[in-house]
Backbone as a printed PyTorch tensor [residue, N CA C, xyz], in Angstrom:
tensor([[[ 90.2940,   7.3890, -18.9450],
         [ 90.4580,   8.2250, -17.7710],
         [ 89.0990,   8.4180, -17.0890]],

        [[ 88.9650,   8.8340, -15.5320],
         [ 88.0370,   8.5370, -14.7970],
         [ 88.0300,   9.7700, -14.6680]],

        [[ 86.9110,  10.9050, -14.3290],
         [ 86.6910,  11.9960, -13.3680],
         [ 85.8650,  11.4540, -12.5320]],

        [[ 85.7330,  12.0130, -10.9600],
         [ 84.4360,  11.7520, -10.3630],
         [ 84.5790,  13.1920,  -9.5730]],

        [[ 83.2270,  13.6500,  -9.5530],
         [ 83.3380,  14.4500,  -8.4690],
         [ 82.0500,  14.3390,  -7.8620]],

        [[ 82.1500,  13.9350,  -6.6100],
         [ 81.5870,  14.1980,  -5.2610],
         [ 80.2110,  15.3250,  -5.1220]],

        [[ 79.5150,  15.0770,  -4.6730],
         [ 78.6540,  16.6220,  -3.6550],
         [ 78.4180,  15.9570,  -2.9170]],

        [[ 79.0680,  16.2880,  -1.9740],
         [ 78.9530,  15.6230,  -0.2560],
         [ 77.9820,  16.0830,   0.2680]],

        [[ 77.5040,  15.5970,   1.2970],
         [ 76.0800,  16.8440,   2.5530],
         [ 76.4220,  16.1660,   3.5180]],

        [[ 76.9450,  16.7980,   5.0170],
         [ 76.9440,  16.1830,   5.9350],
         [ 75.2990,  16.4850,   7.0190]],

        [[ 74.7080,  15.3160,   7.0790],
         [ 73.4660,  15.7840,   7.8830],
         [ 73.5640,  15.1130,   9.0270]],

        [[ 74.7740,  14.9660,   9.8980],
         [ 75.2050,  14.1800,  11.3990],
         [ 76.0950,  15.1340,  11.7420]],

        [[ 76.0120,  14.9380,  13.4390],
         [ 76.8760,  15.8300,  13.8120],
         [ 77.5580,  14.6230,  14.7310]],

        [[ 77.6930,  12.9280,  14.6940],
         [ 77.6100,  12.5080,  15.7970],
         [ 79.5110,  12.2650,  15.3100]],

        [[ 79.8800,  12.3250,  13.5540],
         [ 80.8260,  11.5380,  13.3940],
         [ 81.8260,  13.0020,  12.8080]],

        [[ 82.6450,  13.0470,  12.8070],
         [ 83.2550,  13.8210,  12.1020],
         [ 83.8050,  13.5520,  10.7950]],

        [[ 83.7140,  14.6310,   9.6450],
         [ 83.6390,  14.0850,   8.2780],
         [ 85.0150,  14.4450,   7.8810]],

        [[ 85.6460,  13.6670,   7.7790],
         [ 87.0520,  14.4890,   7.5680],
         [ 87.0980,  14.7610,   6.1010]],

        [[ 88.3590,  15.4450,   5.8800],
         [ 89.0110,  15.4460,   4.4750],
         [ 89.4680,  14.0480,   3.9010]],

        [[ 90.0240,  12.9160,   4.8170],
         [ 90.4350,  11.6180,   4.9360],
         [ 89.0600,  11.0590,   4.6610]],

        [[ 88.1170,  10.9410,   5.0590],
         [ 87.4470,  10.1920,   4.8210],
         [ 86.7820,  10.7750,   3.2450]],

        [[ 86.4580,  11.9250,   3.0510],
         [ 85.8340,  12.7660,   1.8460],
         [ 87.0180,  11.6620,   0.9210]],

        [[ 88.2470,  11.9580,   0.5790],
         [ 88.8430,  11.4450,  -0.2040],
         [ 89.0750,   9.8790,  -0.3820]],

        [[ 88.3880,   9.2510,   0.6490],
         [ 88.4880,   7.8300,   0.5860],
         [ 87.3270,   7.6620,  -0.1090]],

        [[ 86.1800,   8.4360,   0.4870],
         [ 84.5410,   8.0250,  -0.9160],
         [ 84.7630,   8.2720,  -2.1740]],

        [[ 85.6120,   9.5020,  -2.6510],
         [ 85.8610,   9.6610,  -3.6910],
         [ 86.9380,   8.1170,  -4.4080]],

        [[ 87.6130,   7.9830,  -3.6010],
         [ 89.0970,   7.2990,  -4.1900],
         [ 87.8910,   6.0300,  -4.7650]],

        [[ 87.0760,   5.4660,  -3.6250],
         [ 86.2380,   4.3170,  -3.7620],
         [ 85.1180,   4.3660,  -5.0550]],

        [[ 84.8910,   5.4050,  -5.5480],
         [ 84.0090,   5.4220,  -6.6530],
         [ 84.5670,   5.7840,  -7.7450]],

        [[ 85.7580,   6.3060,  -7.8260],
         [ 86.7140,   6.0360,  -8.9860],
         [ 87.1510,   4.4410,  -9.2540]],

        [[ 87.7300,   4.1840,  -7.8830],
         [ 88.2910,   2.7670,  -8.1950],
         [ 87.2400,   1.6840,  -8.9330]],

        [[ 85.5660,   1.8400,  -8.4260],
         [ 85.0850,   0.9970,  -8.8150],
         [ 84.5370,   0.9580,  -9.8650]],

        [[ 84.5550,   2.5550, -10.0190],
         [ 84.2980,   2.4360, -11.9800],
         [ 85.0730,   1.7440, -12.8680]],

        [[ 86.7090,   1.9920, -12.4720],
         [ 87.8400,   1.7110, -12.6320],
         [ 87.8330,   0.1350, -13.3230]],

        [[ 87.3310,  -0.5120, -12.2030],
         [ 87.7010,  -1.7480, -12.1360],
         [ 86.1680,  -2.6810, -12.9550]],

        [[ 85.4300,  -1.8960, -13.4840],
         [ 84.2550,  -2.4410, -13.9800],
         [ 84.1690,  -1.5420, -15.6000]],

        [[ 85.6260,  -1.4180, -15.8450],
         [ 85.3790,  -0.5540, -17.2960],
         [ 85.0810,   0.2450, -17.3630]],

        [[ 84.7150,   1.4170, -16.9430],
         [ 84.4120,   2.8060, -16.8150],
         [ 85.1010,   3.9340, -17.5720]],

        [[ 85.0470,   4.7190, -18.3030],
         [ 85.7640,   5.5390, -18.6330],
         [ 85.1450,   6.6610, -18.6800]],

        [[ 85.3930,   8.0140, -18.2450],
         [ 84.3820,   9.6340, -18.5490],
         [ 84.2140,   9.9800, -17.4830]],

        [[ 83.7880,  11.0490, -17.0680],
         [ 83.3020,  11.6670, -15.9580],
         [ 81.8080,  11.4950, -15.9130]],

        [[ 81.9350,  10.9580, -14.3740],
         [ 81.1000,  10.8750, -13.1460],
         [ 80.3940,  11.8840, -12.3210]],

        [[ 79.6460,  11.8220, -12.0860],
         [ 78.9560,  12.6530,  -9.9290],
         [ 78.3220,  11.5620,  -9.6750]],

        [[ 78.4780,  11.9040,  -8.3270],
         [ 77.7790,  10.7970,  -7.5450],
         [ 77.5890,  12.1000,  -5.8590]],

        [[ 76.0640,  11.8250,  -5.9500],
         [ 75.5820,  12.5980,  -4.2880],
         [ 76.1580,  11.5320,  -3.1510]],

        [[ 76.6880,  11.9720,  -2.0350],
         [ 76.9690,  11.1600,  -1.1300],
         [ 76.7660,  12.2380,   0.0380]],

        [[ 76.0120,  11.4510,   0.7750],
         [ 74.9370,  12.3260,   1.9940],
         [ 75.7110,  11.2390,   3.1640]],

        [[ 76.2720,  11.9290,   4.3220],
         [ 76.3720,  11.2880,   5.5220],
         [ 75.3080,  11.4320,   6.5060]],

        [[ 74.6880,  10.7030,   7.4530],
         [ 73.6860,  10.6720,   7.9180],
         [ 74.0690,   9.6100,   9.6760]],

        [[ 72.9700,  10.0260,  10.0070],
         [ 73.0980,   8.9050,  11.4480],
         [ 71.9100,   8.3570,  11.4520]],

        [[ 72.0360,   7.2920,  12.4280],
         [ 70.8770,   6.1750,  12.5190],
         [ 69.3780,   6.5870,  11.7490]],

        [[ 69.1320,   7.6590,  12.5960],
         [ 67.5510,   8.2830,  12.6000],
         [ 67.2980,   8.9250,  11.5420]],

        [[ 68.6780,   9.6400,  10.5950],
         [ 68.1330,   9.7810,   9.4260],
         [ 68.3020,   9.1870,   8.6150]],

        [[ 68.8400,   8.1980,   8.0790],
         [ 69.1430,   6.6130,   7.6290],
         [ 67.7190,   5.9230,   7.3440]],

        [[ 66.9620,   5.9340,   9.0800],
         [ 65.9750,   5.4660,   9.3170],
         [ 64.8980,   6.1150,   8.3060]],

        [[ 64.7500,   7.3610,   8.8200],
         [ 63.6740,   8.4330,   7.9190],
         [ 63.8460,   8.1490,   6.7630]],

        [[ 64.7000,   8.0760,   5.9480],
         [ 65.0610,   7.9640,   4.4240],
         [ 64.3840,   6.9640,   3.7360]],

        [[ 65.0500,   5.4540,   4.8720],
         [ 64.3170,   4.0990,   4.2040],
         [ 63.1550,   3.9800,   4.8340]],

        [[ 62.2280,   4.5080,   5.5560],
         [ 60.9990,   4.3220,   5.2990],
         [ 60.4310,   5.3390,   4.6850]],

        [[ 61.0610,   6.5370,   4.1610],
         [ 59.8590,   7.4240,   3.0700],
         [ 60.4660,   6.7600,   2.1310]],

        [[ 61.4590,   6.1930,   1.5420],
         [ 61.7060,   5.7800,  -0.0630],
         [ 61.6160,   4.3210,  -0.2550]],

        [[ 61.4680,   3.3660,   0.8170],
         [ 62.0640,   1.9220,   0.6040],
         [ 60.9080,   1.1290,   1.2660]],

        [[ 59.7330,   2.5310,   2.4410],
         [ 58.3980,   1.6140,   3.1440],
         [ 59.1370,   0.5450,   4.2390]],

        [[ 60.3110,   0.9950,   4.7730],
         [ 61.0200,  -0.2010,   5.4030],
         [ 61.5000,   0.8120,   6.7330]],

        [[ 60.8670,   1.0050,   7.8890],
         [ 61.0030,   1.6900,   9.5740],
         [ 62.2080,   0.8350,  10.3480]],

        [[ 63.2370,   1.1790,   9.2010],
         [ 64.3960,   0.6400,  10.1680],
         [ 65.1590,   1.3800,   9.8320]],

        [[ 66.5310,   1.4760,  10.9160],
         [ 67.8870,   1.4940,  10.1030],
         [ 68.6150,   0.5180,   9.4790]],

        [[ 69.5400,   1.3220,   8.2850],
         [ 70.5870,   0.2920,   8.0470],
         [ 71.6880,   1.0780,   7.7980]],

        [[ 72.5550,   0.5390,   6.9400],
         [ 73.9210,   1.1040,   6.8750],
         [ 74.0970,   2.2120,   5.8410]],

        [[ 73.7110,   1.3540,   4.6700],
         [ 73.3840,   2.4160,   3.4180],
         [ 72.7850,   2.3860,   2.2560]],

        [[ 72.6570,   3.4190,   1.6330],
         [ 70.9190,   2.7900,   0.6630],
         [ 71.5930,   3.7030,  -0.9680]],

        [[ 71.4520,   3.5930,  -1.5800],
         [ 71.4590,   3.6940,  -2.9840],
         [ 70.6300,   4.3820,  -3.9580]],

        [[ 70.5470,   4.8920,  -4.1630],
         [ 69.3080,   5.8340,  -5.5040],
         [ 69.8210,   5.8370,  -7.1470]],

        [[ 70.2830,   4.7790,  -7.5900],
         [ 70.6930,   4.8790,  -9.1040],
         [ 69.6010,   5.8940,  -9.7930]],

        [[ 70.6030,   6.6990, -10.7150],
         [ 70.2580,   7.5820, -11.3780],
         [ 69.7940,   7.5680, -12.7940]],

        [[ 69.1640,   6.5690, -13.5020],
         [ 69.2940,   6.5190, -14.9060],
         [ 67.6790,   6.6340, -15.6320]],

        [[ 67.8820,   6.8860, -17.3480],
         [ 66.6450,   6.8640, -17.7360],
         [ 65.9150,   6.0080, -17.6130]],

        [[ 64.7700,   6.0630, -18.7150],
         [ 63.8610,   5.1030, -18.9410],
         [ 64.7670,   4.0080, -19.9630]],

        [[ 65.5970,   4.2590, -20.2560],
         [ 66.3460,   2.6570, -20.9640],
         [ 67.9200,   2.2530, -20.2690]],

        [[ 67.7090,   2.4170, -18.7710],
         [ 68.5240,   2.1570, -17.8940],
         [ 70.2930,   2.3430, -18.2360]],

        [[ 69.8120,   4.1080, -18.8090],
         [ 71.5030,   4.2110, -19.0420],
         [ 71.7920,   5.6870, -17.8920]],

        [[ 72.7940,   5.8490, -17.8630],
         [ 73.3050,   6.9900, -17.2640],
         [ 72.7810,   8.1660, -17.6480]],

        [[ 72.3030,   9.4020, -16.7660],
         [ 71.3740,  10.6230, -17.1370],
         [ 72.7920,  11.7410, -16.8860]],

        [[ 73.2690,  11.9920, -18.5440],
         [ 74.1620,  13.2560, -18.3970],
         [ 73.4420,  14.2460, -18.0780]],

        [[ 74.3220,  15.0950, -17.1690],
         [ 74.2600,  16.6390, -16.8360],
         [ 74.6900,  17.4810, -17.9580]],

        [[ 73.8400,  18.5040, -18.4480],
         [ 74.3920,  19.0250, -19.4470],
         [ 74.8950,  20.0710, -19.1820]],

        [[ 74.6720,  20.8000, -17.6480],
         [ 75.9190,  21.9790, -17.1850],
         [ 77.4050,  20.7460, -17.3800]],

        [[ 77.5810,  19.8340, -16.8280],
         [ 78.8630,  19.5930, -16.7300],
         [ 79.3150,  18.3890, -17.4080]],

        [[ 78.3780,  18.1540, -18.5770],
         [ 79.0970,  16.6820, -19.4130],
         [ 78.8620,  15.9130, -18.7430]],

        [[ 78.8970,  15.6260, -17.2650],
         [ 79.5410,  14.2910, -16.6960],
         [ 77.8620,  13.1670, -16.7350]],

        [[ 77.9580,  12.0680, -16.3000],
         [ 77.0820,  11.0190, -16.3780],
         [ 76.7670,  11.1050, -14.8710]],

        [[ 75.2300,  11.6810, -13.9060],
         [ 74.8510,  11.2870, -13.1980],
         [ 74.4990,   9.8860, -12.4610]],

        [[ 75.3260,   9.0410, -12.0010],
         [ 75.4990,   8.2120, -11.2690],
         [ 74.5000,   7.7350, -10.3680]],

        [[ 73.8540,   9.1550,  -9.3970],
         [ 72.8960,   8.8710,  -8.7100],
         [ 73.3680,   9.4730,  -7.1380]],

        [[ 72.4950,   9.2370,  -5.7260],
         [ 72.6390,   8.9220,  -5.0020],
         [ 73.0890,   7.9800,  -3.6530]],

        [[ 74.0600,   8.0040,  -2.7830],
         [ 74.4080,   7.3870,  -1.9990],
         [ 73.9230,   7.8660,  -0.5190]],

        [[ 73.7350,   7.2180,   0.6250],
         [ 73.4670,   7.7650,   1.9510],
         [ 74.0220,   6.6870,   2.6640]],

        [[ 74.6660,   7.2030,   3.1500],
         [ 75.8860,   6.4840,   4.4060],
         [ 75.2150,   6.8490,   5.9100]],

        [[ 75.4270,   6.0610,   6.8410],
         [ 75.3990,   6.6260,   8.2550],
         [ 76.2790,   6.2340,   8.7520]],

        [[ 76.7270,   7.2340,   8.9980],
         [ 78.3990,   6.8490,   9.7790],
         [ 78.4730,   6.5340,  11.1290]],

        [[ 76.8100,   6.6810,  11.9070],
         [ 76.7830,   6.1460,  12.9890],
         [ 77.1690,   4.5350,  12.8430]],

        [[ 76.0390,   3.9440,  12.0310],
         [ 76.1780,   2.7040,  11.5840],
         [ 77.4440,   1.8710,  11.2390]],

        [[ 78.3890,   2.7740,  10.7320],
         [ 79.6440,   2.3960,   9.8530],
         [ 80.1910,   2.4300,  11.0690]],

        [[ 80.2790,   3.1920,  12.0360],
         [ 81.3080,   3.1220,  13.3110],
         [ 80.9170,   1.7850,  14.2860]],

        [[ 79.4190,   2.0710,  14.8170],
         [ 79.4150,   0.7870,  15.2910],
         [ 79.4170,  -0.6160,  14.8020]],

        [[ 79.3690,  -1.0350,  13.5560],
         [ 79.8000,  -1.8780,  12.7620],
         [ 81.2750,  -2.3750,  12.5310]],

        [[ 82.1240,  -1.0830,  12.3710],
         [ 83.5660,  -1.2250,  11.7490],
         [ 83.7090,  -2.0610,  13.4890]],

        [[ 83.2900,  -1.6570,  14.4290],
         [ 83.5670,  -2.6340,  16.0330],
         [ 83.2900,  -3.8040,  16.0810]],

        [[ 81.8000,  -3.8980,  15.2870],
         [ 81.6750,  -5.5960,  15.5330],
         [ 82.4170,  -6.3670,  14.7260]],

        [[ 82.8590,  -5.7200,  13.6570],
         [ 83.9100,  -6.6520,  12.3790],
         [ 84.8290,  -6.8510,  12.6160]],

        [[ 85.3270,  -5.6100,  13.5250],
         [ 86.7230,  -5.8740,  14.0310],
         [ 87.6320,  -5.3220,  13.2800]],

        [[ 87.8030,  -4.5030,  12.1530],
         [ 87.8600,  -3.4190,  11.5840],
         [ 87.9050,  -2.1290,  11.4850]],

        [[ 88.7790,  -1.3370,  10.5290],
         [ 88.9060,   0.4090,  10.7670],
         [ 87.6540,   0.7950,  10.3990]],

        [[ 87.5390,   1.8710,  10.9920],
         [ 86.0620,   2.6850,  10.5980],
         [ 86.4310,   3.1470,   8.8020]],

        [[ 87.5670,   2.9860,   8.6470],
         [ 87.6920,   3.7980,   6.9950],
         [ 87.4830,   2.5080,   6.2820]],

        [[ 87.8170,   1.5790,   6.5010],
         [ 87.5140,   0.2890,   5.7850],
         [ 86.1650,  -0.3450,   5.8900]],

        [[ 85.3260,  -0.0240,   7.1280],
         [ 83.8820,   0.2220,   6.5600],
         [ 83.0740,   1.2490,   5.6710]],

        [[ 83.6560,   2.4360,   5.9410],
         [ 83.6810,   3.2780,   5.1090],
         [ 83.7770,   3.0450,   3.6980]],

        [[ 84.4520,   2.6960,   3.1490],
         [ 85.1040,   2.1630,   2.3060],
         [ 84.0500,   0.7360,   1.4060]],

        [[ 84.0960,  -0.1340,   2.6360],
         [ 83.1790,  -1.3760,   1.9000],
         [ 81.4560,  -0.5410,   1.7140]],

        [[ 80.9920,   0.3920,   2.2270],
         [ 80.0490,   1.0830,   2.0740],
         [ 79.9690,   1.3260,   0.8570]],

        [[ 80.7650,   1.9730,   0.4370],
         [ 80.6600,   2.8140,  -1.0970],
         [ 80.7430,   2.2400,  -1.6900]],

        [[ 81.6180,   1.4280,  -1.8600],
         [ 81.6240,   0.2760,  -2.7430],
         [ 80.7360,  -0.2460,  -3.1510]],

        [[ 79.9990,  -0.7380,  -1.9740],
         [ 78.7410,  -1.6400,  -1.9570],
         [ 77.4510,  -0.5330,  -2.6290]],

        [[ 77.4040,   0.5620,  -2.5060],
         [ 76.7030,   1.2300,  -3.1360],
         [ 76.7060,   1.6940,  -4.8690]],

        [[ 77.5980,   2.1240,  -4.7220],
         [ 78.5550,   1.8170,  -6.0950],
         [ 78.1580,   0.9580,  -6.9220]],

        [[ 78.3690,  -0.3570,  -6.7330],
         [ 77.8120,  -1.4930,  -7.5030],
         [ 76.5820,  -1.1000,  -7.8570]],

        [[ 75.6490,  -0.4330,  -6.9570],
         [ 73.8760,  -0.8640,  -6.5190],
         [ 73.4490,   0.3610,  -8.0040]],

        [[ 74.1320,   1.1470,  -7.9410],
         [ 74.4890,   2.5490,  -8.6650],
         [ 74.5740,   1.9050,  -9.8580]],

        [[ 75.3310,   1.6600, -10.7260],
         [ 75.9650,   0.8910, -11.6200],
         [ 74.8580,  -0.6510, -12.4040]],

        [[ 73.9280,  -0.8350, -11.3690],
         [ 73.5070,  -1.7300, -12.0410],
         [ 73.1570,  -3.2400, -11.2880]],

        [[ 74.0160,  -3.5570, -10.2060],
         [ 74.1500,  -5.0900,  -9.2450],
         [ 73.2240,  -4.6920,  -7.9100]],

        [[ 72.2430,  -5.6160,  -7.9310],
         [ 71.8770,  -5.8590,  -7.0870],
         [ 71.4520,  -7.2420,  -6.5650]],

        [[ 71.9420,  -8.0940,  -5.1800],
         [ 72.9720,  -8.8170,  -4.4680],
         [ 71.4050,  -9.3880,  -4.0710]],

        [[ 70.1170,  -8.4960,  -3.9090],
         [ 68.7280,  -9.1300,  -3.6200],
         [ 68.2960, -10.0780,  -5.0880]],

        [[ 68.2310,  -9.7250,  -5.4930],
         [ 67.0400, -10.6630,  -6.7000],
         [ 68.1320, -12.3430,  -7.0080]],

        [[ 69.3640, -12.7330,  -7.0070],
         [ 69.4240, -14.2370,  -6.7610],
         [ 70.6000, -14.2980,  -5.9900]],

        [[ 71.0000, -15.3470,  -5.8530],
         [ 72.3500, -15.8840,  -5.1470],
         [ 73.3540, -16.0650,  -5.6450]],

        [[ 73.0060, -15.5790,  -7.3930],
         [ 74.1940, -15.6050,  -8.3660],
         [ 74.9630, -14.2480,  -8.5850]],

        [[ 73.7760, -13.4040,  -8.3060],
         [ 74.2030, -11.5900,  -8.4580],
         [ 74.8440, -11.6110,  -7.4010]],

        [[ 74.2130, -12.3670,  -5.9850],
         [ 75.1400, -11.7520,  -4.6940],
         [ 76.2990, -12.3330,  -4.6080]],

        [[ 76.4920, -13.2100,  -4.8600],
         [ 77.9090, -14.0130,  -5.1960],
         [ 78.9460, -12.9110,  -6.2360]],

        [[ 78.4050, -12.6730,  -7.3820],
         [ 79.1880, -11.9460,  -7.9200],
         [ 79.0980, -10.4710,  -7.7040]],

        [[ 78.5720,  -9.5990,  -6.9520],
         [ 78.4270,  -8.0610,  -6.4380],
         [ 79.2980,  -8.3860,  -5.3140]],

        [[ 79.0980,  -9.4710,  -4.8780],
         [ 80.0870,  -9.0990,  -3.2990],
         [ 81.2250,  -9.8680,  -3.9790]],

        [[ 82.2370, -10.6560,  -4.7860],
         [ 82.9480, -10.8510,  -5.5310],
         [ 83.9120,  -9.2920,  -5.4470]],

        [[ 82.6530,  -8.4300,  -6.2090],
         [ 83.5500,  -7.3840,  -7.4560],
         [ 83.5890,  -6.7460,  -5.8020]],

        [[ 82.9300,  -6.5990,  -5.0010],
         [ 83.6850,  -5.5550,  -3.8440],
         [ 84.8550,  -6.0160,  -3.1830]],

        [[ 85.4720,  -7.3510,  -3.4540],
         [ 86.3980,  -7.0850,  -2.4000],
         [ 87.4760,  -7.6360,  -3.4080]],

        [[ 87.1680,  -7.1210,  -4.6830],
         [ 88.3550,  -7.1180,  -5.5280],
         [ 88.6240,  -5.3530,  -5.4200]],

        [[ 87.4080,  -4.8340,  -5.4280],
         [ 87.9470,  -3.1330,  -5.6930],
         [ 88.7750,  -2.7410,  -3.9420]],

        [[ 88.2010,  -3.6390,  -3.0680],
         [ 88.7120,  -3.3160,  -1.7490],
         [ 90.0180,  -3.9750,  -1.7470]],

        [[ 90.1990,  -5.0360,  -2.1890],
         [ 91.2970,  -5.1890,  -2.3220],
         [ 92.7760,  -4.6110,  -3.0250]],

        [[ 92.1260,  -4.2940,  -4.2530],
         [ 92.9460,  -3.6540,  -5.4860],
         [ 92.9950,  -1.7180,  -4.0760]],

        [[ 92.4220,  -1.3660,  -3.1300],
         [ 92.8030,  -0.3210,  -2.3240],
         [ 93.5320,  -0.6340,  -0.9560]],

        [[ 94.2780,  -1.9060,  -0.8770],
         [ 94.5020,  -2.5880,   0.1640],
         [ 93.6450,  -2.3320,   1.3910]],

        [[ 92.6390,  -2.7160,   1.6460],
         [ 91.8710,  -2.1030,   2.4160],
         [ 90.6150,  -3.9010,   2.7520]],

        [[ 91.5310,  -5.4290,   2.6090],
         [ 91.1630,  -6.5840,   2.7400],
         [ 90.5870,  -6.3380,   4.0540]],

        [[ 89.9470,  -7.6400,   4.1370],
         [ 89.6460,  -7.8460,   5.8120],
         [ 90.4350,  -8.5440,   6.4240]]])
């Protein structure tokens, strides 16, 4: 069995954060534990943001004066395992930051719902969280973007 629970922060005022969308980040970081063996309770921070603070973020943490879509903060020790919370049992996961500016004008150029970018967001973070990262060869990115559009799929939520 999976718990996850959420601490959302909305720091945009450009997108509106619904309850629909709150429960689709959640549904998406259950599913992908789900689907990568996971069992126990979870948190995971998930911060909504727009361009400029997106921007601010990845150049104080990443040295990189751009925007992008969304950035990742895995949470683990010094022997790259999960850092329990000991108020609440659960396994700190880490950080996520979304800009939903980004995700909107994106979900347009794909041709796509804004919840299904939404959606491939977390995912894609998720993984980054967990351990995959899609930069260091062409074998990880092959298989990180693989496992996302099996968990997007397994939420009918294909392209």
């Amino acid at each position: 069995m999976i718990t996850v629970r959420i601490y959302g922060t909305n720091r945009q005022k450009l997108v509106p954060v619904t309850k629909e969308i709150r429960t689709l980040v959640k549904r998406c970081c259950s599913e992908t534990l789900y689907e990568e063996g996971y069992s126990g309770d979870f948190e995971v921070s998930v911060t909504f943001t727009d361009n400029a603070g997106i921007r601010q973020i990845n150049k104080e943490y990443r040295g990189i004066d751009r925007e992008t879509d969304v950035l990742s903060f895995p949470m683990t020790g010094e022997d790259e395992e999960f850092t329990l919370d000991p108020g609440t049992e659960a396994f700190n996961l880490g950080d996520i930051v979304i800009s939903l500016e980004k995700a909107v004008s994106q979900s347009e150029e794909y041709g796509h719902s804004f919840q299904r970018e939404v959606a491939f967001l977390t995912v894609h973070s998720m993984l980054h969280l967990l351990g995959y990262d899609h930069e260091r060869s062409e074998e990880e990115e092959a298989e990180m973007f693989g496992k996302q559009d099996i968990v997007l799929e397994t939420m009918g939520l294909e392209r």
